[in-house]
Every structure is written in structure tokens, then in C-alpha cells.
N, C-alpha and C positions, 0 to 999 in steps of 0.2 A: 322497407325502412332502412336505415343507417344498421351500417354492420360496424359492430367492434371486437376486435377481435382480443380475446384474454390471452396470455403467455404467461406458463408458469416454468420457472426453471430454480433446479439446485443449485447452490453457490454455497463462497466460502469465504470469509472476510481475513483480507492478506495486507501487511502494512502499503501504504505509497512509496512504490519504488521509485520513485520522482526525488523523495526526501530522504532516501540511505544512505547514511554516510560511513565511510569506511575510517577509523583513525591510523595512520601510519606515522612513521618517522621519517626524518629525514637526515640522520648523525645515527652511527651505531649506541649503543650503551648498552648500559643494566639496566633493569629495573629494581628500585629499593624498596618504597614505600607502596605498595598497590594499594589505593583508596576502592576504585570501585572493581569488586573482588567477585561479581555474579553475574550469572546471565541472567533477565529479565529484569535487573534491578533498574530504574530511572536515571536521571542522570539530569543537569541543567546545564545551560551555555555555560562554561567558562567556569565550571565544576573541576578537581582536580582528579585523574583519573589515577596518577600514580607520579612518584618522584625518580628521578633519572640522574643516573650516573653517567657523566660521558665525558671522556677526557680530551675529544673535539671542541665539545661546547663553554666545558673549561676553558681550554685556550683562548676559544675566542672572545671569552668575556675578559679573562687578562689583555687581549690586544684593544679591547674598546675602554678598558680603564686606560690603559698605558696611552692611547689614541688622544682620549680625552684630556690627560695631561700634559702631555708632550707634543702632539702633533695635531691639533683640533681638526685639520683638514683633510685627515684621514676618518676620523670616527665616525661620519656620516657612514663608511663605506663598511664599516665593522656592526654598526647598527644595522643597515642591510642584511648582511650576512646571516645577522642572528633572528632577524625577522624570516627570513626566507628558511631557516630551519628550524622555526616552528615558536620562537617565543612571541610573547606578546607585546603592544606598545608600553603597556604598565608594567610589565616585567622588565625588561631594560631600561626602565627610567628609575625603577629601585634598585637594578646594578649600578646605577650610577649616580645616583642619592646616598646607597652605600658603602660605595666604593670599593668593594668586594668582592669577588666574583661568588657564585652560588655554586655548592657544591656538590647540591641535588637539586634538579630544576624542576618546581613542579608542570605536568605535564596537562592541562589543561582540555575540556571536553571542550572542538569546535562546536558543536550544535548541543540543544537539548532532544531527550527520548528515550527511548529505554535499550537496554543492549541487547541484542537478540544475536551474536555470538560472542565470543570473549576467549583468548586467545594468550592474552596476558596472563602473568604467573611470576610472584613476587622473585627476586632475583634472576629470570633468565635475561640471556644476552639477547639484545635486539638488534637487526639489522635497520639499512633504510629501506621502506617501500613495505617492510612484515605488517601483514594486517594484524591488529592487536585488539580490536575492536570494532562490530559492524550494529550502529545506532539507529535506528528509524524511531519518530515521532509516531503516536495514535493518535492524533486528531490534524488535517483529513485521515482519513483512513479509507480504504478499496474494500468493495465486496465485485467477485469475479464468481460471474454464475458460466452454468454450459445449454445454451439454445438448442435446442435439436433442428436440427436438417430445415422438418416442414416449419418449423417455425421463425425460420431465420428473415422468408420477406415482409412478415411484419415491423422488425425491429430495424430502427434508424440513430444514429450517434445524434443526442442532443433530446431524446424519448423522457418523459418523467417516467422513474419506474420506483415502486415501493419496495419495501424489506421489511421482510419479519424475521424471527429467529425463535425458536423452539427455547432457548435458554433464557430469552426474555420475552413470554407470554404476555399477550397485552400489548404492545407496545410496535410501532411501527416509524420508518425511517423512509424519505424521499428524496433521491436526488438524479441527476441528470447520467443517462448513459453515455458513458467520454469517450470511451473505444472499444469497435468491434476488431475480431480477429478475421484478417482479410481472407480466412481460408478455412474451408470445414475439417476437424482432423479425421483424417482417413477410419480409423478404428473405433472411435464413439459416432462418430457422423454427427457433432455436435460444432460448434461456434460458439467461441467465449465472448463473452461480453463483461463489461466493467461499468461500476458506477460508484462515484465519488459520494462520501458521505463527510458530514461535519459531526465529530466524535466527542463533545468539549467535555462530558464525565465520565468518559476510558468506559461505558458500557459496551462496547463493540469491541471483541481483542482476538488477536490472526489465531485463525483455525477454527473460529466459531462455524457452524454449518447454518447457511439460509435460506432464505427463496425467494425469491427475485419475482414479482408481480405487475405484468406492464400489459398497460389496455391502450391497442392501437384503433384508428378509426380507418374503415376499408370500405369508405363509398356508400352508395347503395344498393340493395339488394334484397333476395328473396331470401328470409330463414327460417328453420325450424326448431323449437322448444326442445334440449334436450329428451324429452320425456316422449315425445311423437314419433320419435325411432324405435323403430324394432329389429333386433339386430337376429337371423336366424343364416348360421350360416356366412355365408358370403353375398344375401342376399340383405338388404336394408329394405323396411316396407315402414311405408307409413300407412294411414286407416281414413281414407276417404267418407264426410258423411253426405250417404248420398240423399238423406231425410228418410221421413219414416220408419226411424230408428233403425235406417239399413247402414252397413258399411261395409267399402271395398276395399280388399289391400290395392297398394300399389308400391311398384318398386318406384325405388328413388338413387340417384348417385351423388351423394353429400360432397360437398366441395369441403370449402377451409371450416374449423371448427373458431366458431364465434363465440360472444360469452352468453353462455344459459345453452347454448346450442349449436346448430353448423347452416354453413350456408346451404342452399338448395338449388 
């Protein structure tokens, strides 16, 4: 009959490196006001992460006021400017609503997620390019399990594969395997594999441990019920009936391990 073949492997749920964002600068300064002061703590798009001192960005909001008074046909170029090192459209149209430059600029999160390093520290100096904050979103989120050896020709990118997790008993997750690891690692003899999950009430969070449960179909074929092997040794025998309540062993050479049992 139809072989399917069951794959169980350990894994581990790790943010979507696809969605890490790294927050850097791009003008030295200070830092004055640090809003978001923790690692793990959330964060939203266009949240303030901390207020900046920088006697760069000073400047140049004095030359986009002076710009705008004096010489209109320069201030597009001074808007630029402050665009390209890091403010925003709303933020330079209140420099220039108020006509004043800002003396601490609040420093704004590109993305929403939670911070999973933090780097930042009320008053230090900042260069451009210092990572100050490293943000990844949890919803999608990765669980990255490790397929062993024998069990890697079952498994194909685009497989549904399920999730459970010992922390949340009950309860189970399906989604499509994105990418395998072209290459077995030498020293577990395993193959990672990954699968994308959609996360929308933060039940899933990086470092959880889980199992990764995928049923392949392998054809047709001869198989045997777990329970009809007899393992003695190095030998495998199953129990022939030969009627009249007689039985023969016999050896047997079990091929791939199917689910309930192995091919024959």
C-alpha cells in the first residue's frame, strides 16, 4: 500500500532574519533622552527611541531655515540633506512651521518589534554607522529544526510541516518548509530545515524549543507494523504464520522507517 513516511526533529523558534533591523546613525552626537532604555522591550514604527544632540544636525536645520528665507532655491537641497541623515518628512516641516531649529531631535524607530540588543546608553557619544539597536518583529516568526542524515530524502522546501512546543501543551502550528540547508553539518550529521509560521498573539518567542512533525508520501510499497519486528541483536526477525498455530521466524532487512512502522 502507500508509504508515508513520519519525520520528527528538534527545533527552536528564532526571530525572521528577513525583518532585522539594525538602527544606526548617520551624523555623530550625544544621546540625551533615551526613551527606549531595554532589551526585550517592543517598540512601534515611528516610536521615539531616544533624543540627540548633534551640533551637525544643528547646523543644518539653521541652513534650511536661512535656505528658506533667503534663498528658496537652495532649501530643497538642505531638506535632502536632513532627510538622508535620518529625519523625517513630519519632522522637517515642524522645523519649518517653527522656525527654529531643534535642539534635540527626537530619534525615531524605523520599524515596529521588539529589541533583542540595545546598545544605547543615556548620554554616550555616537558615531555614524554605531549600531545602537538591533529590532526584529515576532509575527512571522521561524522555527529551525535539525533533520538527521537518514532522514533528509524525505524532506522537500514547500512540505506542510506541524509544530508543537512542550510550553504550550495542546496546541499546534502549520506552516510551509521555506528552506533547507544545502549541506549536512559534518559533526551532528544533521540538516536544518526552517518553517515560517504566522505568530499574531506573541505565543511563539526565540528560544522556545520544538518539534517539527512532517508526513511525506514515498510511493508504494511493502510494510511492517511497528510491533512485527523483533529486534535481537543485529538480527531483525519477524514471525511467519504458517497456520496451525505454527510460526517461523524470519529474518528481514527493514528499509526507510514509515509511520506505525518500516518499509520491508
Amino acid at each position: 500500500g502507500p508509504l508515508v513516511a513520519e519525520v520528527r526533529a528538534p527545533g527552536r523558534v528564532v526571530p525572521d532574519e528577513t525583518r532585522l533591523t539594525d538602527v544606526s546613525l548617520q551624523v555623530e552626537g550625544w544621546i540625551r533622552d533615551l526613551r527606549v532604555n531595554q532589551t526585550g522591550q517592543d517598540v512601534r514604527k515611528g516610536q521615539v527611541l531616544f533624543t540627540l544632540y548633534s551640533p551637525t544636525l544643528y547646523a543644518a536645520q539653521v541652513e534650511l531655515l536661512t535656505a528658506v528665507a533667503h534663498n528658496p532655491e537652495l532649501a530643497e537641497a538642505s531638506r535632502n540633506r536632513l532627510r538622508l541623515w535620518g529625519l523625517s518628512a513630519s519632522q522637517i516641516v515642524d522645523i519649518e512651521a517653527s522656525g527654529k531649529p531643534i535642539e534635540e531631535v527626537p530619534i525615531l524607530a524605523p520599524t515596529g518589534g521588539r529589541v533583542f540588543d540595545k546598545m544605547a546608553v543615556a548620554g554616550m557619544a555616537v558615531m555614524p554607522g554605531e549600531r545602537l539597536y538591533r529590532l526584529a518583529p515576532l509575527d512571522p516568526i521561524w522555527v529551525e529544526a535539525d533533520i538527521y542524515e537518514a532522514d533528509t530524502p524525505w524532506i522537500k522546501i514547500g512540505q506542510q510541516a506541524t509544530v508543537s512546543l512542550s510550553a504550550v501543551p495542546g496546541r499546534t502550528w502549520t506552516g510551509p518548509i521555506t528552506f533547507l540547508q544545502p549541506s549536512v553539518d559534518p559533526t551532528t550529521r544533521t540538516r536544518k530545515a526552517r518553517v515560517a509560521l504566522q505568530n499574531p498573539d506573541l505565543s511563539l518567542l526565540p528560544g522556545m524549543l520544538a518539534v517539527l512533525l512532517i508526513e511525506a508520501q514515498a510511493g508504494e510499497g511493502l510494510a511492517l507494523p511497528e510491533e512485527a519486528v523483533v529486534y535481537t541483536g543485529q538480527r531483525r526477525l519477524v514471525y511467519l504464520d504458517l497456520g496451525d498455530d505454527r510460526l517461523a521466524p524470519r529474518e528481514v532487512q527493514l528499509g526507510r522507517r514509515t509511520k506505525g512502522g518500516w518499509e520491508l
